[in-house]
N, C-alpha and C positions, 0 to 999 in steps of 0.2 A: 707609231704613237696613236691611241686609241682618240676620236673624238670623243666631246661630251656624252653624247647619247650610246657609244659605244659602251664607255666606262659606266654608265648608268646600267645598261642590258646586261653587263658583265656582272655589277654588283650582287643585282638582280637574280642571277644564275646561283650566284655562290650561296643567297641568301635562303635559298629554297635549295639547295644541296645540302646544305645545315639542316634546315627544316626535316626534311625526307632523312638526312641521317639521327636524326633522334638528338642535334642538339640544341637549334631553336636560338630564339631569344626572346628577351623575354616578354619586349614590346607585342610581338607577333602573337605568343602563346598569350598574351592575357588579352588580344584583341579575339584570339579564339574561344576563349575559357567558357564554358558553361555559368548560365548565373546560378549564384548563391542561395541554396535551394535548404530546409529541413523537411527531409521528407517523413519524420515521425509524423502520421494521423494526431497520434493518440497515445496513452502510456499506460499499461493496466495495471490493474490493480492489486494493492498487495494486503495483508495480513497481520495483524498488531502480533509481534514476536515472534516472525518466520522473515528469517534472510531475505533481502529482494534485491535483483539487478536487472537494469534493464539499459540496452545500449538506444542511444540517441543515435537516429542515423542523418547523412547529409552525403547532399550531392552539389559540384560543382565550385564556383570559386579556387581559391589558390591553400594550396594545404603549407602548413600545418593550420589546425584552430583554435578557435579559443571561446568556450560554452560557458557561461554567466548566466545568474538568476537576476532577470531587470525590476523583477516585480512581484510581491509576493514570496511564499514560502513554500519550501518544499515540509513535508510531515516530517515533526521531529525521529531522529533517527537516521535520517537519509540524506547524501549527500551528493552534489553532484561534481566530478572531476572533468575540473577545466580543460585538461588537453585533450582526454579522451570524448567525453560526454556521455560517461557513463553514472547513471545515478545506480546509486546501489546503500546499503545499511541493514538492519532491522527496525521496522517501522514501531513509535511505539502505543499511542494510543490510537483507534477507531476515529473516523471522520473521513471529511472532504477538504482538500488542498488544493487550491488554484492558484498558478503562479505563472510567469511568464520565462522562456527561456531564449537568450539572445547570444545568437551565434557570427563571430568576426569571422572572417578568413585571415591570409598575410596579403593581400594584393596595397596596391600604393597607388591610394588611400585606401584603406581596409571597409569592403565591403561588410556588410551586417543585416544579417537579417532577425525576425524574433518569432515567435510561437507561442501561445497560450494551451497550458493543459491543466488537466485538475488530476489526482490522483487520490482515486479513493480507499482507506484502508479500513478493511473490515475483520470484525472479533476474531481471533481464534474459533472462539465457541462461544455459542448466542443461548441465552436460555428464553422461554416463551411460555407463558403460564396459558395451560390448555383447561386448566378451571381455575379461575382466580380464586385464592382461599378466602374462605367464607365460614361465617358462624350456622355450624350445624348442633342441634341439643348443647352442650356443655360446653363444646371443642372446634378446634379449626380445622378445615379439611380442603384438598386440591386437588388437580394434576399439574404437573411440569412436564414440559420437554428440553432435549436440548439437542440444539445441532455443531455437528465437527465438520469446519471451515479447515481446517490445517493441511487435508490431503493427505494426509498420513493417519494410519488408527492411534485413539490413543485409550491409554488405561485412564477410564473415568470414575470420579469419586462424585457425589449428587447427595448434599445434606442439605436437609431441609430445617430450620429453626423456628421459634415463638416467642422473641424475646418481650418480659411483661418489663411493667413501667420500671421498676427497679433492676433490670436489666440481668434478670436472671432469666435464662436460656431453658426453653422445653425441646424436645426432639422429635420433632415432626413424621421422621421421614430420612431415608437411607438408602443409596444403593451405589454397588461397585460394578463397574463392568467394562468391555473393552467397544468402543463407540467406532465404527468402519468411518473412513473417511467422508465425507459429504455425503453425509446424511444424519436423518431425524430421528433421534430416539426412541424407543418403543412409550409411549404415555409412563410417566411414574407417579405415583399417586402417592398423598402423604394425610396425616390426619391423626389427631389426636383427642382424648378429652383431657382438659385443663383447667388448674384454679381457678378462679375470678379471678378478671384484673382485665390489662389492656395490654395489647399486645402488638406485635410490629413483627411479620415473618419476612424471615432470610432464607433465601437461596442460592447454595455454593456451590459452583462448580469447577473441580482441579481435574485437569485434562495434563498425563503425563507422558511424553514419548518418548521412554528412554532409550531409544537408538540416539536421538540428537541431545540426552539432557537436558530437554525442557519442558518446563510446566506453564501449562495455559490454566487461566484462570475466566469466569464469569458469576456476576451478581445479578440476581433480582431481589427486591425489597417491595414490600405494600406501603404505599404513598399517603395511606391511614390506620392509625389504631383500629386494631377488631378489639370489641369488647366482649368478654363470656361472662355473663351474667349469673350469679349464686342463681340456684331454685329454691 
């Protein structure tokens, strides 16, 4: 018959033969367990109309988990999945999003930790006026640029407009061409003479990549009337 301390040494052995065979329990394993770690830094950044996934990663605590937005918002279009923690969608408008992310474990009581990231999404395609139009003699006259964000080339279309106070449209300016991925346009330059009147110029850019079937879009617009004055 074992004494106490016998039966105790004995448990003891068995307890740590489980252990060592890979079955544990689960007192032991979660007095082991690594703490509750997000080790994403940071989340990059995505593209208004270009697919994005990005996996959340984590270390430590008891699996399975469970990822929640505690605060703030993710960019519409994106969403994050709970069990995985993977955000992923099409992002849709340009901007800044800061939101918090809070991740449980299973342990008992379920640990939790959280993290703050911002995700920035930026144009397809950015236009940049490299001469603001201006009244020249009779007419309005400029350069544009425009840059391809997407990573991919795309077929670009670049109309330039002057629409007067009655909202009839002059044609500034034209150009079709295939724009290489991240990068700046060669200068395009636009300009016309025109009736008197007042005027408001538009700049359109339709960026197409038809390997994926889509169309990127960007706008500039003059923030004032130009006036072309009669001689």
């Amino acid at each position: 018959m074992l004494s106490e301390s016998g039966m105790a040494s004995t448990i003891v052995r068995w307890l740590m033969l489980l252990i060592v065979a890979g079955g544990g329990f689960s007192m032991i394993s979660l007095a082991q367990q690594q703490p509750l770690v997000i080790r994403s830094q940071a989340v990059p950044s995505g593209i208004a109309g270009v697919p994005y996934v990005f996996q959340l990663a984590t270390q430590g605590g008891v699996a399975p988990y469970s990822w929640t937005i505690s605060d703030g918002n993710l960019p519409p279009g994106l969403e994050l999945d709970e069990r995985k923690g993977v955000i992923s969608g099409t992002p849709g408008s340009p901007g800044e999003f800061r939101f918090t992310v809070r991740l449980s474990d299973s342990a008992v009581p379920p640990e939790q930790v959280e993290r703050i990231f911002v995700i920035k999404i930026i144009a397809a395609l950015s236009f940049e006026w490299k001469q603001p139009p201006s009244i020249k003699g009779e007419g309005i006259w400029g350069e544009i640029a425009v840059t391809n964000h997407t990573g991919q080339p795309v077929d670009l279309t670049v109309i330039v407009l002057a629409v007067n106070e009655v909202g009839k449209a002059f044609a500034l300016g034209y150009q079709h061409f295939v724009l290489k991925p991240e990068t700046v346009s060669p200068i395009i330059p636009f300009g016309s003479t025109l009736p008197y009147g007042s005027y408001v110029v538009h700049a359109d850019a339709v960026g197409e990549l038809e390997s994926a079937n889509r169309i990127y879009r960007a706008r500039l617009q003059t923030q004032e009337a130009l006036v072309v004055r009669a001689r």
